[in-house]
Structure formats: C-alpha cells, structure tokens
mmCIF file as Biopython writes it, N, C-alpha, C and O atoms, coordinates in Angstrom:
data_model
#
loop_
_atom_site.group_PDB
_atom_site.id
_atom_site.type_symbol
_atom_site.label_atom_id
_atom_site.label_alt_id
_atom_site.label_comp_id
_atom_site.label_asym_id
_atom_site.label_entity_id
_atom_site.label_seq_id
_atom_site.pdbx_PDB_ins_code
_atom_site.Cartn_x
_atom_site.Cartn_y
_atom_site.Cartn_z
_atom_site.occupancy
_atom_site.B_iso_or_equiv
_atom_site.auth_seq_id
_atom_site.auth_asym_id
_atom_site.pdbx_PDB_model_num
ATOM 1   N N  . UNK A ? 1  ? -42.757 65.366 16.957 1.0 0.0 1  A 1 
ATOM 2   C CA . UNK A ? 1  ? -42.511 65.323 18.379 1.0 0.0 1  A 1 
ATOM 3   C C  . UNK A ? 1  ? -41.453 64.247 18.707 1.0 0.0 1  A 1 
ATOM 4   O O  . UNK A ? 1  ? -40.598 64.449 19.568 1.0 0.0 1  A 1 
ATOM 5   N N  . UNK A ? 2  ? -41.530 63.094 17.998 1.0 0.0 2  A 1 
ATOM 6   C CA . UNK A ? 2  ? -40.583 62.314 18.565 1.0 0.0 2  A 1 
ATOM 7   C C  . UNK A ? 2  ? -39.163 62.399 18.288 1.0 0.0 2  A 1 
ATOM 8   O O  . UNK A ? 2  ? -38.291 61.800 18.917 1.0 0.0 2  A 1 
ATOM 9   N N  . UNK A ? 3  ? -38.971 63.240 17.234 1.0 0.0 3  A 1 
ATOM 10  C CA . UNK A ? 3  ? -37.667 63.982 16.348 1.0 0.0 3  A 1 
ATOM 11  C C  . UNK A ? 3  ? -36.971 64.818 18.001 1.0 0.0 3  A 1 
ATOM 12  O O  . UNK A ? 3  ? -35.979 64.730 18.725 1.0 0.0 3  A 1 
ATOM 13  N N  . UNK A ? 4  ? -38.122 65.519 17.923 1.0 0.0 4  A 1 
ATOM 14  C CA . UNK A ? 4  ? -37.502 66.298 19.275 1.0 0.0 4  A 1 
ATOM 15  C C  . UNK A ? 4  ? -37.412 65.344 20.444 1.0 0.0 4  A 1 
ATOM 16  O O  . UNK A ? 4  ? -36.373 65.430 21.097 1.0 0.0 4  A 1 
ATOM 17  N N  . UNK A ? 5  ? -38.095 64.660 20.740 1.0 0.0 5  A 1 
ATOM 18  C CA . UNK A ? 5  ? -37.654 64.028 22.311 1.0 0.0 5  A 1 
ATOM 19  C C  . UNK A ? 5  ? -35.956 63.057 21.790 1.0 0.0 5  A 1 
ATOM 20  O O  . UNK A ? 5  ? -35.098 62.964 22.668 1.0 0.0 5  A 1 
ATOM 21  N N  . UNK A ? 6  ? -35.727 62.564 20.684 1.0 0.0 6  A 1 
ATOM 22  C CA . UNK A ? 6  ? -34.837 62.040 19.669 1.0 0.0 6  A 1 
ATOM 23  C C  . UNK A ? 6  ? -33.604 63.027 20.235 1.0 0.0 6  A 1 
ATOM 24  O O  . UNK A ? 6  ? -32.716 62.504 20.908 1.0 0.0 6  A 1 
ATOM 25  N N  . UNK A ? 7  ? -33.565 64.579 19.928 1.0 0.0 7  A 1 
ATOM 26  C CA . UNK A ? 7  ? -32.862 65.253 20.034 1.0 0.0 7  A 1 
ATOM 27  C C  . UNK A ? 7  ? -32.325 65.939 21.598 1.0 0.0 7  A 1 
ATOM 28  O O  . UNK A ? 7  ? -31.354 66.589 21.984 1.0 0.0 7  A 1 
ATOM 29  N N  . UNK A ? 8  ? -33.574 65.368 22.208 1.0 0.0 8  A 1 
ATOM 30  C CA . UNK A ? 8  ? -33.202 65.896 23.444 1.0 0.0 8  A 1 
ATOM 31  C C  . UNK A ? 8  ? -32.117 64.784 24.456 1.0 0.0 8  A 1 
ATOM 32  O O  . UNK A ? 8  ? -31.160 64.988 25.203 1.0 0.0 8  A 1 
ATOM 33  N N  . UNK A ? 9  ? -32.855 63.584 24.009 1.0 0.0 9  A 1 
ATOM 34  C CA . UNK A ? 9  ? -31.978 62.704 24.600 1.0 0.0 9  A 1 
ATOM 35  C C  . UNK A ? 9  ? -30.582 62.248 24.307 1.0 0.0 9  A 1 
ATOM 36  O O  . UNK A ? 9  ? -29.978 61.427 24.997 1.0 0.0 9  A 1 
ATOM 37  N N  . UNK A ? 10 ? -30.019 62.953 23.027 1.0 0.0 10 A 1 
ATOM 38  C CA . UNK A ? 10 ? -29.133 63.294 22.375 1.0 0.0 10 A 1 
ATOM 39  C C  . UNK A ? 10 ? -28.334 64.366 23.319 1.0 0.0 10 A 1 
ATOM 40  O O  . UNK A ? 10 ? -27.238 64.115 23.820 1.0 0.0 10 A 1 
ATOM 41  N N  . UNK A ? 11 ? -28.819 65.209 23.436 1.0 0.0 11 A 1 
ATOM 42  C CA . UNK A ? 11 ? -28.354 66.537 23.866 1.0 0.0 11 A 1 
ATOM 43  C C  . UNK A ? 11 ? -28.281 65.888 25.654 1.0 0.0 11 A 1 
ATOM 44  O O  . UNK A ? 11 ? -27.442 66.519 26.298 1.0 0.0 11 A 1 
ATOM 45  N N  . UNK A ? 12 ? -28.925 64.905 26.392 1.0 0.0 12 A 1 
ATOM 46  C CA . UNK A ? 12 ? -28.569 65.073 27.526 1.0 0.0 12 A 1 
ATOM 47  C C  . UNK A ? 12 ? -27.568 63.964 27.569 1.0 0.0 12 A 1 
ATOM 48  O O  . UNK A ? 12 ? -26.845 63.849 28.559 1.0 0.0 12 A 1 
ATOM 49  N N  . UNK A ? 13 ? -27.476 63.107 26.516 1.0 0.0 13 A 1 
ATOM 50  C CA . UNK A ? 13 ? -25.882 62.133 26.674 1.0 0.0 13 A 1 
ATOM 51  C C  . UNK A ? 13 ? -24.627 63.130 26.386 1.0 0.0 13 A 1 
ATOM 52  O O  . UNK A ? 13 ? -23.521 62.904 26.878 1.0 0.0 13 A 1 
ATOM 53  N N  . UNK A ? 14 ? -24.842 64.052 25.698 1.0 0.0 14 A 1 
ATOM 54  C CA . UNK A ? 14 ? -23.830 65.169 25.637 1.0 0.0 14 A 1 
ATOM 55  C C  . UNK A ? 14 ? -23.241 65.920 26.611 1.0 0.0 14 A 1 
ATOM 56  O O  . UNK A ? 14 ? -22.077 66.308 26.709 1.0 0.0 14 A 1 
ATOM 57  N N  . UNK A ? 15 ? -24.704 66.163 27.709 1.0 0.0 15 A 1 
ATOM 58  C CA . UNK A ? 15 ? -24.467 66.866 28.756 1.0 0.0 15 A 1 
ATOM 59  C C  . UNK A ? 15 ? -24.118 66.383 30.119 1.0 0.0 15 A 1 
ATOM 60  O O  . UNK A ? 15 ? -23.969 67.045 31.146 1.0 0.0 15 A 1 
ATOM 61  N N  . UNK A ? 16 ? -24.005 64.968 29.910 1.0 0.0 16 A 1 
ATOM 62  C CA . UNK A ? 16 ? -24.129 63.759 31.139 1.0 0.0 16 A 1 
ATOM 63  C C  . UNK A ? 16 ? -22.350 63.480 30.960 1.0 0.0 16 A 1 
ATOM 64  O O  . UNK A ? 16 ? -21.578 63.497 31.919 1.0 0.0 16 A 1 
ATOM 65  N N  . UNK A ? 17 ? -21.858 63.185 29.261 1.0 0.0 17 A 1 
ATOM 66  C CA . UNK A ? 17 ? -20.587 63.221 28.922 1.0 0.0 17 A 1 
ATOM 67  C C  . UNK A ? 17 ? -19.584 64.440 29.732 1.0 0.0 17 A 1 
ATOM 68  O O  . UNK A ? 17 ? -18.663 64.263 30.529 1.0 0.0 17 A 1 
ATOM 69  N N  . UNK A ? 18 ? -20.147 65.692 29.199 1.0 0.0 18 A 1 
ATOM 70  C CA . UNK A ? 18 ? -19.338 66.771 29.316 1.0 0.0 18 A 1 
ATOM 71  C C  . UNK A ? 18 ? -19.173 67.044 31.317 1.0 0.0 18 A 1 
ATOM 72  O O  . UNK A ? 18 ? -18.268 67.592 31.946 1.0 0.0 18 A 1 
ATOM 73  N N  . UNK A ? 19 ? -20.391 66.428 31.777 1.0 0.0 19 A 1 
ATOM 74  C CA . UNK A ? 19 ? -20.488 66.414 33.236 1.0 0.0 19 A 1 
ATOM 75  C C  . UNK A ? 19 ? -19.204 65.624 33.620 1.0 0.0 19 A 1 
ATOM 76  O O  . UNK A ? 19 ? -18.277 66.393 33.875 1.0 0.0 19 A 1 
ATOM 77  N N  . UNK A ? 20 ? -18.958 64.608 33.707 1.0 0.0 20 A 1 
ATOM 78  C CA . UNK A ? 20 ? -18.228 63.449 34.064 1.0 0.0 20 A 1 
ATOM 79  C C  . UNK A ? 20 ? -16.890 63.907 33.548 1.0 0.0 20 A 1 
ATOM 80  O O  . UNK A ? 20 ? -15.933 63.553 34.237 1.0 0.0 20 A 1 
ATOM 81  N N  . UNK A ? 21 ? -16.534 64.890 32.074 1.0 0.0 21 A 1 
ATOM 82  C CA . UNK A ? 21 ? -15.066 64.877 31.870 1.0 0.0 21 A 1 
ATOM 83  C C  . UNK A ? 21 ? -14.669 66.198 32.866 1.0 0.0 21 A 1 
ATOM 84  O O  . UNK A ? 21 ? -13.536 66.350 33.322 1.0 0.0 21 A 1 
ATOM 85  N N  . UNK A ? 22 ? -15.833 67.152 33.130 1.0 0.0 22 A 1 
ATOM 86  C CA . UNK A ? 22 ? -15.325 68.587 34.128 1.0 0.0 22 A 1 
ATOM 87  C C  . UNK A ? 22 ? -15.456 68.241 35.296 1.0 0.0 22 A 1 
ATOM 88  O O  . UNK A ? 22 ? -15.254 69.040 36.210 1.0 0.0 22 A 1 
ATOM 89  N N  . UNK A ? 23 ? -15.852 66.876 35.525 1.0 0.0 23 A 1 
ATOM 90  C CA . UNK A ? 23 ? -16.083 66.414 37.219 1.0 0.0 23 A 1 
ATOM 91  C C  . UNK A ? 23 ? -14.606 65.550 37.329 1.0 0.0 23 A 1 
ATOM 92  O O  . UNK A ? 23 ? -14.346 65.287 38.504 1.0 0.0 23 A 1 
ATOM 93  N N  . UNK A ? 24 ? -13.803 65.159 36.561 1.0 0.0 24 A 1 
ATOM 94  C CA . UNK A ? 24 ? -13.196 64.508 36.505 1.0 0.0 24 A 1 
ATOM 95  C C  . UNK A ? 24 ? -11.681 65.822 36.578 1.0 0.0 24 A 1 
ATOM 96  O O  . UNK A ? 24 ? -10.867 65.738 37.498 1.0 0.0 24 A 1 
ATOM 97  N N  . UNK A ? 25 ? -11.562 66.855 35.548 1.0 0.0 25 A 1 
ATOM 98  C CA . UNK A ? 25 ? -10.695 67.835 35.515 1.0 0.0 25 A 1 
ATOM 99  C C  . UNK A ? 25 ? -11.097 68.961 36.895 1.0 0.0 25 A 1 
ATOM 100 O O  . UNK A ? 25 ? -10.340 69.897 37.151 1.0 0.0 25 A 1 
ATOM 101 N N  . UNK A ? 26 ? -12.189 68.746 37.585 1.0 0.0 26 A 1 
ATOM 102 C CA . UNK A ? 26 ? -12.268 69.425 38.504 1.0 0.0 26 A 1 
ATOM 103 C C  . UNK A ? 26 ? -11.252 68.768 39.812 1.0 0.0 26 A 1 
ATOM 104 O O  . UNK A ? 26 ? -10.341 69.192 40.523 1.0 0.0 26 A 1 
ATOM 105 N N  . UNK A ? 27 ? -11.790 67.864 39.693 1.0 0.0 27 A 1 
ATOM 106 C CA . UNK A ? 27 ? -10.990 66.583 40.821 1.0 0.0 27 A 1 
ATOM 107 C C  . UNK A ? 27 ? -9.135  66.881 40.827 1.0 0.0 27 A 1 
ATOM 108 O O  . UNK A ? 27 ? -8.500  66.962 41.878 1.0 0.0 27 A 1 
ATOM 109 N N  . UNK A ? 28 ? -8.768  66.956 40.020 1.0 0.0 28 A 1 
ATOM 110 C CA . UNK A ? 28 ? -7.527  66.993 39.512 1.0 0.0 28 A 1 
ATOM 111 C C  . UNK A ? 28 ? -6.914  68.313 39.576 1.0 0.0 28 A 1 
ATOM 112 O O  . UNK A ? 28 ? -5.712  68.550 39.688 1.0 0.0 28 A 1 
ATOM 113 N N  . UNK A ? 29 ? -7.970  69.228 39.482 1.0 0.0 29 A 1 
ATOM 114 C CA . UNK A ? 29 ? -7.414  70.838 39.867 1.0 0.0 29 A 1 
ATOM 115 C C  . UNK A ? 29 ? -7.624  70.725 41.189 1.0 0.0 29 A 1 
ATOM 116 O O  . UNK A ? 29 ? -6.902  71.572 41.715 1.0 0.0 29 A 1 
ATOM 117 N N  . UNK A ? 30 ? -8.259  70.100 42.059 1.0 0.0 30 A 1 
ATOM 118 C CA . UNK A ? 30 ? -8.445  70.336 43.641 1.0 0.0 30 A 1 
ATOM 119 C C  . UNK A ? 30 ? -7.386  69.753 44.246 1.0 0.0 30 A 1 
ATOM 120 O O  . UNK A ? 30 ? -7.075  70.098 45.386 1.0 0.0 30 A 1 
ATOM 121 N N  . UNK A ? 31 ? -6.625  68.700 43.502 1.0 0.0 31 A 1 
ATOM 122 C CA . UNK A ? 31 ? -5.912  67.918 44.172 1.0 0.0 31 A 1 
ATOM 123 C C  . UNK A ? 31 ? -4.243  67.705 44.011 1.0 0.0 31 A 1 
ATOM 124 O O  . UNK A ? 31 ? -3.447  66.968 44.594 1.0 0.0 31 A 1 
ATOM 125 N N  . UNK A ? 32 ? -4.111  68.622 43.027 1.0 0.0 32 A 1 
ATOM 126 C CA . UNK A ? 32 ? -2.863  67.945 42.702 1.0 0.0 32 A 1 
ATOM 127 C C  . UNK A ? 32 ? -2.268  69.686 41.971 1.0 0.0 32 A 1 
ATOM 128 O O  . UNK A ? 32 ? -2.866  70.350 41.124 1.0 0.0 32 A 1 
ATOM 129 N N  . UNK A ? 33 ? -1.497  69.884 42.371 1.0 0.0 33 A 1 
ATOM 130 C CA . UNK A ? 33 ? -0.687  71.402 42.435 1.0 0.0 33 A 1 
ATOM 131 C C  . UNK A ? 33 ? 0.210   71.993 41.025 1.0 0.0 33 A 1 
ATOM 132 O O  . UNK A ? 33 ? 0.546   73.098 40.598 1.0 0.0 33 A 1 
ATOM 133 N N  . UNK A ? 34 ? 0.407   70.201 40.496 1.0 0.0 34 A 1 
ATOM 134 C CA . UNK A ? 34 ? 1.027   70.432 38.795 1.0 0.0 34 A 1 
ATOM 135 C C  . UNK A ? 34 ? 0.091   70.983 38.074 1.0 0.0 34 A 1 
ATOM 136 O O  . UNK A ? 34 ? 0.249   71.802 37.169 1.0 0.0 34 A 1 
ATOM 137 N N  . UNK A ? 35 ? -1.181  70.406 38.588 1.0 0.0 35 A 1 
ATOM 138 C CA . UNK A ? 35 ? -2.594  70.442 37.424 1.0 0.0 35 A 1 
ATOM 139 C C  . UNK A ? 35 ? -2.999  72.097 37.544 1.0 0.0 35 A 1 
ATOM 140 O O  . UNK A ? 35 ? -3.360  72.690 36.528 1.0 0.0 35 A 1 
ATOM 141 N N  . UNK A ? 36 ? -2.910  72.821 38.898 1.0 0.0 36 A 1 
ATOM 142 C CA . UNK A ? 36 ? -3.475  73.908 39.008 1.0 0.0 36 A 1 
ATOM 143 C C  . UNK A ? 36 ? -2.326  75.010 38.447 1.0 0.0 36 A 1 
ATOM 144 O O  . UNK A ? 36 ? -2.730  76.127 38.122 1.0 0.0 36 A 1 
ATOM 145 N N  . UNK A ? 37 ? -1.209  74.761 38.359 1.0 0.0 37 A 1 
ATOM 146 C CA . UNK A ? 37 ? -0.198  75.446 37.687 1.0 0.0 37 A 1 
ATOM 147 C C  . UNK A ? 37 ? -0.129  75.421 36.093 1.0 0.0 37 A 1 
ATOM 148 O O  . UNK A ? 37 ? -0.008  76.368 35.315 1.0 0.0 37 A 1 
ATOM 149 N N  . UNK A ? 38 ? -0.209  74.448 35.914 1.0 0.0 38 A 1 
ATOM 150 C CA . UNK A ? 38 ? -1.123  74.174 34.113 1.0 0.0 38 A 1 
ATOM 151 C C  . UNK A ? 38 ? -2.004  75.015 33.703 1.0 0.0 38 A 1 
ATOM 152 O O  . UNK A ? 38 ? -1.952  75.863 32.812 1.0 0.0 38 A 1 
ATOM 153 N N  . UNK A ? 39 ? -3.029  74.638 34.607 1.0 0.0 39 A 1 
ATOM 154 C CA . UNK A ? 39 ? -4.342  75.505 34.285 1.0 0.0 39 A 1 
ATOM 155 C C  . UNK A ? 39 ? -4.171  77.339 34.639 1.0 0.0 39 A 1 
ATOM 156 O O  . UNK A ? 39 ? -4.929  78.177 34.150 1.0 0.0 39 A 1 
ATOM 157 N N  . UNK A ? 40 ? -3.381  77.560 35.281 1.0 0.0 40 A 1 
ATOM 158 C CA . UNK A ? 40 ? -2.905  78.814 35.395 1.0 0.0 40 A 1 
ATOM 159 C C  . UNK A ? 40 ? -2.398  79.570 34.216 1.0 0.0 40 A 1 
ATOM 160 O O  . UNK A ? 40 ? -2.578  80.761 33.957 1.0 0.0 40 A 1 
ATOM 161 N N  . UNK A ? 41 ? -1.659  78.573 33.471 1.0 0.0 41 A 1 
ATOM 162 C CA . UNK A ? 41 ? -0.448  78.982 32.353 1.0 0.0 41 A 1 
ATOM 163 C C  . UNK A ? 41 ? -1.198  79.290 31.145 1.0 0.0 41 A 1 
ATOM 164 O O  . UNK A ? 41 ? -1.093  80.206 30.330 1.0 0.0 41 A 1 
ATOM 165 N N  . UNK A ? 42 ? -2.128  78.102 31.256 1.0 0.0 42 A 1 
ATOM 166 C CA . UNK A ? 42 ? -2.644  78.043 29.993 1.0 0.0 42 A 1 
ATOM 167 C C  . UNK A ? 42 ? -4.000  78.879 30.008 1.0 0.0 42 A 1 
ATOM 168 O O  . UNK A ? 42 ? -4.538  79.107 28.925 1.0 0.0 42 A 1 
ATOM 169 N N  . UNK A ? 43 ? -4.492  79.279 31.013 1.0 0.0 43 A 1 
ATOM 170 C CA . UNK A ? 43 ? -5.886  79.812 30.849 1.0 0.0 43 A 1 
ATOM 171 C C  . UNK A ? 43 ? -5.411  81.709 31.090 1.0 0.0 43 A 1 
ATOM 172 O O  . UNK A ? 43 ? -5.588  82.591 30.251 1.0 0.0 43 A 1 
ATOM 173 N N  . UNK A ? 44 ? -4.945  81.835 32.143 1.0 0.0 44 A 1 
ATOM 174 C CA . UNK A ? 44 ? -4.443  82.662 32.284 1.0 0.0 44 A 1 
ATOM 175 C C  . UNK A ? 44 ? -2.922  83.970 31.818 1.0 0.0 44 A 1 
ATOM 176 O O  . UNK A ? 44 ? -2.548  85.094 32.152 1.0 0.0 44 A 1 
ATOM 177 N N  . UNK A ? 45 ? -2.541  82.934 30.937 1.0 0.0 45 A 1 
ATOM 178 C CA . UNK A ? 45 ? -1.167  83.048 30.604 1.0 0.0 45 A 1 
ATOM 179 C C  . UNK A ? 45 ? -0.283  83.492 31.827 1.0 0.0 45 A 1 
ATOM 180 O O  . UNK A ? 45 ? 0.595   84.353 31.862 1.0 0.0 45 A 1 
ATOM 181 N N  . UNK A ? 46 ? -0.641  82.868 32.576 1.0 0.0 46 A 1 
ATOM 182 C CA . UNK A ? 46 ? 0.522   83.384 34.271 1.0 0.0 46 A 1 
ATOM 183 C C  . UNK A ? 46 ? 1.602   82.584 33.899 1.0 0.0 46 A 1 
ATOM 184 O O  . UNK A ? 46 ? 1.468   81.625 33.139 1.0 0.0 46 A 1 
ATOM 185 N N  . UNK A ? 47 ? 3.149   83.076 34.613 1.0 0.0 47 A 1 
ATOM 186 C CA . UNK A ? 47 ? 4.220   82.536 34.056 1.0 0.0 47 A 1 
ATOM 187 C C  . UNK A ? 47 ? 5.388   82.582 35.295 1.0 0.0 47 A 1 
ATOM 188 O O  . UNK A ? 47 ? 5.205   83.224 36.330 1.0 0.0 47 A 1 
ATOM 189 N N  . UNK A ? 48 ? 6.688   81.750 35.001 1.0 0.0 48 A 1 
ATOM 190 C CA . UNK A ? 48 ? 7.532   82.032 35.977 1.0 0.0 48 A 1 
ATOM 191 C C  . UNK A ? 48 ? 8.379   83.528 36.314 1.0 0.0 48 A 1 
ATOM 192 O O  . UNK A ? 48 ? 7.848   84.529 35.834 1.0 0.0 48 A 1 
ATOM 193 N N  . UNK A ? 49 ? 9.206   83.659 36.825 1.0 0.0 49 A 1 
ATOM 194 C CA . UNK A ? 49 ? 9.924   84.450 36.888 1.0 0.0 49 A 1 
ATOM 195 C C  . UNK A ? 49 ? 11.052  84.794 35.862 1.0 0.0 49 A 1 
ATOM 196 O O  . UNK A ? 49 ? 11.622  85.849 35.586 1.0 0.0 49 A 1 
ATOM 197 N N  . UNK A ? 50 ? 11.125  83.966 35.564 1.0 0.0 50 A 1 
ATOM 198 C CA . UNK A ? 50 ? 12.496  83.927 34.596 1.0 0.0 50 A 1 
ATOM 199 C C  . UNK A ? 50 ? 12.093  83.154 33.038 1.0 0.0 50 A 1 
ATOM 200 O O  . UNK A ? 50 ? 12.611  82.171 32.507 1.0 0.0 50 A 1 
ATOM 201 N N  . UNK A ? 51 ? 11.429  83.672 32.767 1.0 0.0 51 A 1 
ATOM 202 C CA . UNK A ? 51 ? 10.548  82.880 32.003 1.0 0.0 51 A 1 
ATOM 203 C C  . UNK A ? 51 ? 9.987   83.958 31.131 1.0 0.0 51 A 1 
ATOM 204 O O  . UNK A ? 51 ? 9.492   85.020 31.508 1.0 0.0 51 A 1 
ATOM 205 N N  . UNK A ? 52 ? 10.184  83.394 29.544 1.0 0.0 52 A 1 
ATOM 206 C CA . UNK A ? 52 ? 9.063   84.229 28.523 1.0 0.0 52 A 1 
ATOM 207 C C  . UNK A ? 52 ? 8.149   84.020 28.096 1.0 0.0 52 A 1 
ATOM 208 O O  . UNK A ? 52 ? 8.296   82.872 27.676 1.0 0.0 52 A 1 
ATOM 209 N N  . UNK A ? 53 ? 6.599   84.518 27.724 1.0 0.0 53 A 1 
ATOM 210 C CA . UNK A ? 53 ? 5.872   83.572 27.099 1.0 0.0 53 A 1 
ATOM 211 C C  . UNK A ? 53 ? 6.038   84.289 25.799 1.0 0.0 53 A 1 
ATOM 212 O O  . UNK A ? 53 ? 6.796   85.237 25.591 1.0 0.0 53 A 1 
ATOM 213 N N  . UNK A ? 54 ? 5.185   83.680 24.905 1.0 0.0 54 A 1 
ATOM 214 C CA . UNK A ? 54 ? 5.163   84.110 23.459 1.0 0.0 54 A 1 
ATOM 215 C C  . UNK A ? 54 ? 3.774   83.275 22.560 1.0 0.0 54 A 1 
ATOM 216 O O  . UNK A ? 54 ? 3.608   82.195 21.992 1.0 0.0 54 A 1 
ATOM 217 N N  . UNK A ? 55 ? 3.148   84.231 22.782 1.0 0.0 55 A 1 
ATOM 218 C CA . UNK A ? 55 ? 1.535   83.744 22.110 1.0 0.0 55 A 1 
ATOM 219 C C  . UNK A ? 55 ? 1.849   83.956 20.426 1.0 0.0 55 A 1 
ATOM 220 O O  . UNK A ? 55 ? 2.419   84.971 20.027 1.0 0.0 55 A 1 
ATOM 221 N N  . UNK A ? 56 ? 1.457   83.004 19.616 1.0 0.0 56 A 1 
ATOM 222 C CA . UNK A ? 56 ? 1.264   82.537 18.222 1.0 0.0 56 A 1 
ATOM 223 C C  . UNK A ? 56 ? 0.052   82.719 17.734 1.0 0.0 56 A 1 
ATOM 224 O O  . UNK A ? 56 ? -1.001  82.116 17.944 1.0 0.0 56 A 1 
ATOM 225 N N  . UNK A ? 57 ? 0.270   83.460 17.177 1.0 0.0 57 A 1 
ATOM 226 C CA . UNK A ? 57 ? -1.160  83.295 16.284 1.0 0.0 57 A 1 
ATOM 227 C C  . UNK A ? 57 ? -1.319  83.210 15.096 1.0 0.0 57 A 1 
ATOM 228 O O  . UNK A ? 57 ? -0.839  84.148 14.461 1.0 0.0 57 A 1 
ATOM 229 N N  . UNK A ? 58 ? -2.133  81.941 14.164 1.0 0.0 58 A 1 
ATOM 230 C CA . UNK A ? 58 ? -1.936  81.914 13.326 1.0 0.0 58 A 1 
ATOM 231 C C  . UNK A ? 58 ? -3.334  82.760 12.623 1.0 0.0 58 A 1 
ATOM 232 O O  . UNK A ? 58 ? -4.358  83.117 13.206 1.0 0.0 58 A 1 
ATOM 233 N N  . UNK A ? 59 ? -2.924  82.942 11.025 1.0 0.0 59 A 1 
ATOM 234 C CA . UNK A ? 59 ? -4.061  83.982 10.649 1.0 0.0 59 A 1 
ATOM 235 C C  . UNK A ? 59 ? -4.832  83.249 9.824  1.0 0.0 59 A 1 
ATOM 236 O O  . UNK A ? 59 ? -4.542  82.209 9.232  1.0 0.0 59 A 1 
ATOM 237 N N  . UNK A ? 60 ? -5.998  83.964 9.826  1.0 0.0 60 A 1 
ATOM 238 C CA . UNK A ? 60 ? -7.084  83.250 9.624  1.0 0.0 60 A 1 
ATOM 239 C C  . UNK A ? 60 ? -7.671  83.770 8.069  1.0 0.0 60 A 1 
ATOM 240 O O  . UNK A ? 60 ? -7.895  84.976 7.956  1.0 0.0 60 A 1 
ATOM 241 N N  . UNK A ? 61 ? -7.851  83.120 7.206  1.0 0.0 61 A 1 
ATOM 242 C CA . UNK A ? 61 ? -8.149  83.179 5.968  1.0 0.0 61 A 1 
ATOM 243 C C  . UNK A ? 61 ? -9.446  83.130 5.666  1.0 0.0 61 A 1 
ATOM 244 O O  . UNK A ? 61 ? -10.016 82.040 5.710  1.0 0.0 61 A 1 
ATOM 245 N N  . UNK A ? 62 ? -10.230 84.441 5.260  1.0 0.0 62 A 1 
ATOM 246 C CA . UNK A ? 62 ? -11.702 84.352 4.752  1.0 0.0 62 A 1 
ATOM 247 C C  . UNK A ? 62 ? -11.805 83.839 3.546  1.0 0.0 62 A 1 
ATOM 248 O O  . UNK A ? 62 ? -12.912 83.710 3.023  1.0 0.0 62 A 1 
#
C-alpha cells in the first residue's frame, strides 16, 4: 500500500507540473498573436499564401 500511495504522489507532481506548463502555454496563446500563428503552423499545418510547406519524415526501423 504504501508503494502505491508512493506512486500516486509521484503521478500528482507530474500532473501539478504538466498543469502549470499548459497554464502557462495557454496564457500565451490567449495573448499574444505570434504564439497563436505558431500553434496554427505547427499543429495544424496552416500556412501563408505564398508559402510551401514540406513535411519530413523520417523512417522508422523495426
């Protein structure tokens, strides 16, 4: 039992971490117009007008 409470409190500094870095990248997409154009490009692959993209992929070896 104490392995697990061990692991849980583990798992909520993880989740307390990961809170604070998407509360932090949330802030920054609400506020600032470079950041939401980023996150456009890169999540979405949205792009300019005059503009190419070109996705890479490298291959993956079993």
């Amino acid at each position: 039992m104490k392995n697990n409470v061990d692991d849980l409190k583990e798992q909520k500094e993880f989740y307390i971490s990961e809170i604070k870095s998407d509360s932090a990248e949330l802030f920054k997409l609400k506020n600032d117009s470079e950041e939401q154009e980023k996150f456009a490009r890169e999540k979405f692959l949205m792009k300019k007008d005059n503009e190419n993209i070109f996705i890479i992929r490298e291959n993956e070896d079993d």
